[in-house]
C-alpha positions in Angstrom: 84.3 153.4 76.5 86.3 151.4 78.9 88.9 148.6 78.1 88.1 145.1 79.2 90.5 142.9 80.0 89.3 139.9 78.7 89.3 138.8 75.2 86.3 139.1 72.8 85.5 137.1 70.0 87.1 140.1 67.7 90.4 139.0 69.3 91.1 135.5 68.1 90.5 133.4 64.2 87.4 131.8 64.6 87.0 130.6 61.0 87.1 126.8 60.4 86.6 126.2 64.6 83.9 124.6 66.8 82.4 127.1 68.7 80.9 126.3 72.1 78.5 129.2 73.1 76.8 130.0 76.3 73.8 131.7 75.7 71.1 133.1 78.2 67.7 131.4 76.0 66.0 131.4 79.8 62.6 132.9 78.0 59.3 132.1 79.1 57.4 130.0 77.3 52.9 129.6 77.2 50.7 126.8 78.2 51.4 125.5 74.1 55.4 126.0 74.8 55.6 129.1 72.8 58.1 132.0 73.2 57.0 134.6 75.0 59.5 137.1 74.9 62.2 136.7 72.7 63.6 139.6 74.0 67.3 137.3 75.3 67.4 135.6 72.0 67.6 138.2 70.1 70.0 139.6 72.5 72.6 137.1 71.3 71.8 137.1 67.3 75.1 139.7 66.9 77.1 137.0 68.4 76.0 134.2 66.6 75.5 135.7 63.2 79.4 137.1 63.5 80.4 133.5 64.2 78.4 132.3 61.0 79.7 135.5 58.7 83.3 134.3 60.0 83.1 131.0 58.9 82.5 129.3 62.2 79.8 127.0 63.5 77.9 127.6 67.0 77.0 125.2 69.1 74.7 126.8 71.1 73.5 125.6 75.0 71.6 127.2 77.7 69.2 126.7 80.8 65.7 127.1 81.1 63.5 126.9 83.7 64.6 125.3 87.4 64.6 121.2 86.3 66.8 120.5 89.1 68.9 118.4 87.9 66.0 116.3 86.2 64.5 115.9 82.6 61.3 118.1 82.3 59.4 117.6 79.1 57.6 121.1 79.5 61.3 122.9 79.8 63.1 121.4 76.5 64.8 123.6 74.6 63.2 122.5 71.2 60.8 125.7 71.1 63.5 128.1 71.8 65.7 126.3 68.5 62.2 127.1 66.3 62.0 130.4 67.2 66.3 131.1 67.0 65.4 129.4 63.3 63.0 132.1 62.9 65.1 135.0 63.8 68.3 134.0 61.8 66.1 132.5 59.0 69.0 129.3 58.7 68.4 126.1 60.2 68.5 125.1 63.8 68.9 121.4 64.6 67.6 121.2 68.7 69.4 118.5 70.4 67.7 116.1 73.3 70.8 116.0 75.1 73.8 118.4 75.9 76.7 115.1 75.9 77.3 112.0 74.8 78.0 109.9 71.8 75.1 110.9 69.6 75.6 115.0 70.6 79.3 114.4 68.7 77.9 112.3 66.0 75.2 115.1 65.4 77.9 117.9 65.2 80.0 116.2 62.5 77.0 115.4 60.8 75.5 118.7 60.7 78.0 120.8 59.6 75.7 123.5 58.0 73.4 124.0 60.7 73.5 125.6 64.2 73.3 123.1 67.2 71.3 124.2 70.0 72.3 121.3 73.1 69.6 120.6 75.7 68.5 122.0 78.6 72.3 122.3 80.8 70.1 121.9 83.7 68.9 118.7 83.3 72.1 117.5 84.1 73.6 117.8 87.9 76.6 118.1 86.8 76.0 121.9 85.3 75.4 123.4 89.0 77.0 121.6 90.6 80.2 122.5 88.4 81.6 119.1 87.8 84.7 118.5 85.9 83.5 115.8 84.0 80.3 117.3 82.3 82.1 120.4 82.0 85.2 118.4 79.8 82.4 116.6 78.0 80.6 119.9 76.6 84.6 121.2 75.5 84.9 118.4 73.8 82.1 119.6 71.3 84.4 122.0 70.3 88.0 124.0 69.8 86.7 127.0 71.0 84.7 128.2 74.0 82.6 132.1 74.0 80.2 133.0 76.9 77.4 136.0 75.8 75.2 134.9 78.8 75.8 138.0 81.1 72.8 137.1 83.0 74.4 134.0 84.3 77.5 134.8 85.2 77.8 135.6 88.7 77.2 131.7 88.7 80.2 129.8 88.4 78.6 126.6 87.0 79.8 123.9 84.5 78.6 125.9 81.8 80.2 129.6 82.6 83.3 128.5 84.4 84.0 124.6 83.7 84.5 124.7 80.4 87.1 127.6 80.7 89.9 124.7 81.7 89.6 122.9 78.7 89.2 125.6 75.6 90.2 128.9 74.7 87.7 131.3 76.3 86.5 134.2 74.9 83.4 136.7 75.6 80.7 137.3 73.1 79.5 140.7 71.7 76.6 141.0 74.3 78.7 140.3 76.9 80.8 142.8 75.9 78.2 145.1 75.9 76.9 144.7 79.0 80.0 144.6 80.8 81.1 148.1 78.9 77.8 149.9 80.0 77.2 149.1 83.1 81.3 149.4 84.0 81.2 152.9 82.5 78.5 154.2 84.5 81.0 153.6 87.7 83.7 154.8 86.3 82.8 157.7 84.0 79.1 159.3 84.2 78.0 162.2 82.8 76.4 164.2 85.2 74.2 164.5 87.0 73.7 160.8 87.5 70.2 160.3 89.0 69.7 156.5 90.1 66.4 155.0 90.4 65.6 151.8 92.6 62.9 150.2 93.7 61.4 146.6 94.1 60.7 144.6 97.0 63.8 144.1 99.5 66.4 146.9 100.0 68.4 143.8 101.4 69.1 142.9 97.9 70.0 146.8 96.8 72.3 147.4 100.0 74.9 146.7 98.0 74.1 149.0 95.2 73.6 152.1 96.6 76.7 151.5 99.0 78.9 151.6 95.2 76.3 154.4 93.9 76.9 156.8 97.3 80.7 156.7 95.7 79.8 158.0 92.3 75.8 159.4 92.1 74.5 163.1 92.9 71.1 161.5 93.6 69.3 158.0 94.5 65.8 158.3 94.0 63.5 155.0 96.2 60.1 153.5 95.3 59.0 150.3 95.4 58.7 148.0 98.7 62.4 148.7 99.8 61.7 152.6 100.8 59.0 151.3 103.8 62.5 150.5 105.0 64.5 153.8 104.3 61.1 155.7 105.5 60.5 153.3 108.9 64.2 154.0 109.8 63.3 157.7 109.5 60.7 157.2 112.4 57.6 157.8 110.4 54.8 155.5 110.6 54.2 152.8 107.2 50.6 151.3 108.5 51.2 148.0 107.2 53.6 148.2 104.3 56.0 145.8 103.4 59.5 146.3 105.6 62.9 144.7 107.0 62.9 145.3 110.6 66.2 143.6 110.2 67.6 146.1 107.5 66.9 149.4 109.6 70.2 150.1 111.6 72.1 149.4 108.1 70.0 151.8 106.4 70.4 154.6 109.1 74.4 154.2 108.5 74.3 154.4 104.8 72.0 157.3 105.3 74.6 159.3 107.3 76.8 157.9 104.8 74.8 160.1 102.3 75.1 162.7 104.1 78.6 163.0 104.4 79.0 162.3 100.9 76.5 164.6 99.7 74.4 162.4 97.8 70.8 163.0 98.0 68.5 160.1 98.8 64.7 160.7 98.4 61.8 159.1 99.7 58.2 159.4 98.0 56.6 162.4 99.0 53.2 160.3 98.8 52.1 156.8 98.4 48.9 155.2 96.9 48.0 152.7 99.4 45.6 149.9 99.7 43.2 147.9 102.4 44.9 144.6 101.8 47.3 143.3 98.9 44.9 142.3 96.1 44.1 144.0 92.6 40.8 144.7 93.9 41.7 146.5 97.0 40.0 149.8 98.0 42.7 152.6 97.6 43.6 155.9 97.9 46.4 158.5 97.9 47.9 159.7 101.2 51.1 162.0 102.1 53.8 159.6 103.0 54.1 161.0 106.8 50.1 159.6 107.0 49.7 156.2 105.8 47.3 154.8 108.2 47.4 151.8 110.3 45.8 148.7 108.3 47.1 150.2 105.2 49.9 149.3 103.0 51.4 151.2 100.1 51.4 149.8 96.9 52.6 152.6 94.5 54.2 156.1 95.0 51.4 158.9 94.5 51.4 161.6 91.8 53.1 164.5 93.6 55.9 161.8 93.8 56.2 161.2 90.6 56.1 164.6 89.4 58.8 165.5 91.7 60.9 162.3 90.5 60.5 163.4 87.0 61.4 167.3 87.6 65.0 165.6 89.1 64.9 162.9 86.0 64.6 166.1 83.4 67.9 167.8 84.5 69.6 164.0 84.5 72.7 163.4 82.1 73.2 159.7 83.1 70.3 157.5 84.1 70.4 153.9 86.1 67.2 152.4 86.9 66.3 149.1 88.6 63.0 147.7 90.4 59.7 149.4 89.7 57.9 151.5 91.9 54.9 149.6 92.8 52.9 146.5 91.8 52.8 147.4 88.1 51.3 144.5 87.3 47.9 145.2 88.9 46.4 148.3 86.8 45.4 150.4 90.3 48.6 150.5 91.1 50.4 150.7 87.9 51.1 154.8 87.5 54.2 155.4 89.7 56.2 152.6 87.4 54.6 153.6 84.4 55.4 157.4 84.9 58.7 157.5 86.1 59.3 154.8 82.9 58.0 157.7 80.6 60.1 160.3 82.5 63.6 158.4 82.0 62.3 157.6 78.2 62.1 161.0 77.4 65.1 162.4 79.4 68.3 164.2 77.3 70.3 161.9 79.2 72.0 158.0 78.7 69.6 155.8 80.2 70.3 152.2 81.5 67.8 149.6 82.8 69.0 146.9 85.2 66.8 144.2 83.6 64.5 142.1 85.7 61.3 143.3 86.8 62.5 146.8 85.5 62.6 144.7 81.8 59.3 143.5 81.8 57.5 147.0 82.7 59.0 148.2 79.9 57.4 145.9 77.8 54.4 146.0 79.4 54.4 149.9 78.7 55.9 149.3 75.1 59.4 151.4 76.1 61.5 148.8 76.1 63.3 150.5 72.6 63.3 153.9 74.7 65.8 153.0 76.6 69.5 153.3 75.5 70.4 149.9 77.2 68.3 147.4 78.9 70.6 144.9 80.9 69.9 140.7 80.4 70.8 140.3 83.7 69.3 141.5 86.8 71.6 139.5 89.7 74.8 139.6 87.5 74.2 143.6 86.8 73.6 144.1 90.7 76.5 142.3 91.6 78.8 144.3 88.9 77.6 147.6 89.8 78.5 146.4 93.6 81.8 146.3 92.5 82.2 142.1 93.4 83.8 139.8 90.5 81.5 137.8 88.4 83.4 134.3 87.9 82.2 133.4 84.4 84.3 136.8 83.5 87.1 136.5 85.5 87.5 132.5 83.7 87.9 134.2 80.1 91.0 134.2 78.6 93.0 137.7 79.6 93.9 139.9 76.5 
């Protein structure tokens, strides 16, 4: 386990104190405003239930939804409180704003109760990081935690502005995360096989530059390998690719290379007419995918070859799925190598996202030994950049 070097919540007296909490309650919500997935919620239940056993009283606030700075009726946080209510069986008392005279008059006057502000995102003043609404929320309280991993490469009013004003701690899922994913760069067991797929191997560049320095083998899927395999001078019929991405990928190929980290392309693709559910498809080897075509999953021999490498895997890091799992056709390559990495001997970690919700959709989701909250704040940690709601807690 590695040593952080901020403070947690286990580090200072929280009994008696306000407790200003930044959560990640970002869920999605149905047409009757519903949780969908409580899946984030419950992510921060440890936090909040060790603030309650320790005598201290949340106030909770989060974002949901992209309001832009304006009230949206549809993204109140109301139906988030019911269902927190639910899962902590106590009372939750769901605010309609996040400052102001009647949020302090509604803290003093509910002191048995857990305070869930409004949606942060109504207000400018959150994004844009202004001193003002960020002094305002501190005043709520006398002490400040952040457990919303998935929002902190964002350094908004909410992560970072509120750090200037109140003692500022990190919650237990924060912790978490932040142990996990920094272990698997600094002490794997091996061999540590990385998976990644999704759309843009823009977005992963990053990534596998940090993984060439510590992974025996990167295994691609998903849109991003057109890339990798069109840089390789093989054809990709109409597949998805950056033209723009090509000479980067040829360097951190050689880079590979001279490292001696295997990279591996699908050996076969299943690939369709035109991008809908209903397309006509069929499996090709990856150096034949003809012109009009596009590939939409990786093909069986793939993903039997995948899991053979998965099987003799010690460590485990996945993140984007290997084809449009959300149409059945093309479904197999995702769900496969999911049931691969949930059966391995080996620690397995899931870089949230996309990567999250095919794990529900398979029901694997409790297979896994850690399924990251945050899919652009994971990236960014495992490129080895700073995330600025961490480096704003308090230093041990």
């Amino acid at each position: 386990m590695i040593e952080l070097p901020k403070k947690t919540i286990r580090d200072i007296d929280v009994s008696g104190k306000k407790v200003l909490v930044r959560v990640d309650f970002n869920v999605p919500l149905d047409i009757e405003r519903n949780v969908v997935d409580d899946t984030r919620i419950r992510g921060a239940l440890p936090t909040i239930r060790y603030l309650l056993d320790n005598g201290a009283r949340p106030i909770l606030m989060s974002h949901l939804g992209r309001p832009k700075g304006q009230v949206v009726e549809s993204l109140r946080m109301a139906p988030v409180g019911r269902r927190l209510a639910e899962l902590l069986d106590r009372p939750v008392l769901s605010l309609k704003e996040c400052i102001g005279p009647r949020v302090k008059e509604a803290v003093e006057e509910n002191p048995d109760k857990v305070i869930l502000l409004e949606n942060l995102r109504f207000y400018p003043g959150e994004r844009e990081n202004l001193a003002d609404f960020a002094k305002q929320l501190a005043e709520l309280a006398d002490i400040y935690v952040n457990d919303a991993f998935g929002t902190s490469h964002r350094a908004h009013a909410s992560t970072v502005g509120v750090t200037v004003f109140l003692p500022s701690v990190m919650g237990l899922l924060m912790e978490k995360e932040l142990e996990t994913l920094g272990g698997l760069l600094e002490s794997p067991e091996r061999p540590f096989v990385v998976v990644l797929g999704g759309n843009k191997v823009s977005d992963k560049l990053g990534v596998i530059d940090s993984f060439l320095e510590i992974a025996d083998t990167i295994l691609t899927g998903g849109g991003m390998c057109f890339t990798v395999i069109s840089s390789m001078g093989l054809p990709i019929g109409d597949s998805v690719v950056e033209e723009d991405q090509i000479k980067q990928i040829s360097s951190v190929m050689k880079k590979a290379r001279r490292k001696g980290v295997k990279v591996v392309v699908p050996m076969d693709f299943v690939v369709a007419d035109r991008f809908d559910k209903d397309a006509n498809f069929r499996t090709v080897p990856t150096e034949s995918i003809p012109d009009g075509w596009l590939g939409l999953d990786i093909g069986p021999a793939t993903i039997q070859k995948y899991c053979e490498i998965l099987s003799e895997a010690k460590t485990i890091f996945w993140n984007g799925p290997m084809g449009v799992f959300e149409w059945p056709s093309f479904e197999n390559g995702t769900r496969g190598i999911a049931d691969c990495i949930a059966l391995a001997d080996a620690t397995t970690v899931v870089g949230g996202g996309d990567s999250d919700a095919a794990l529900r959709q398979f029901g694997l989701e409790d297979d896994m030994d850690f399924v990251s909250t945050g899919g652009g704040a994971a990236m960014r940690l495992l490129e080895g950049k700073k995330l600025p709601a961490v480096e704003a807690l308090t230093d041990r």
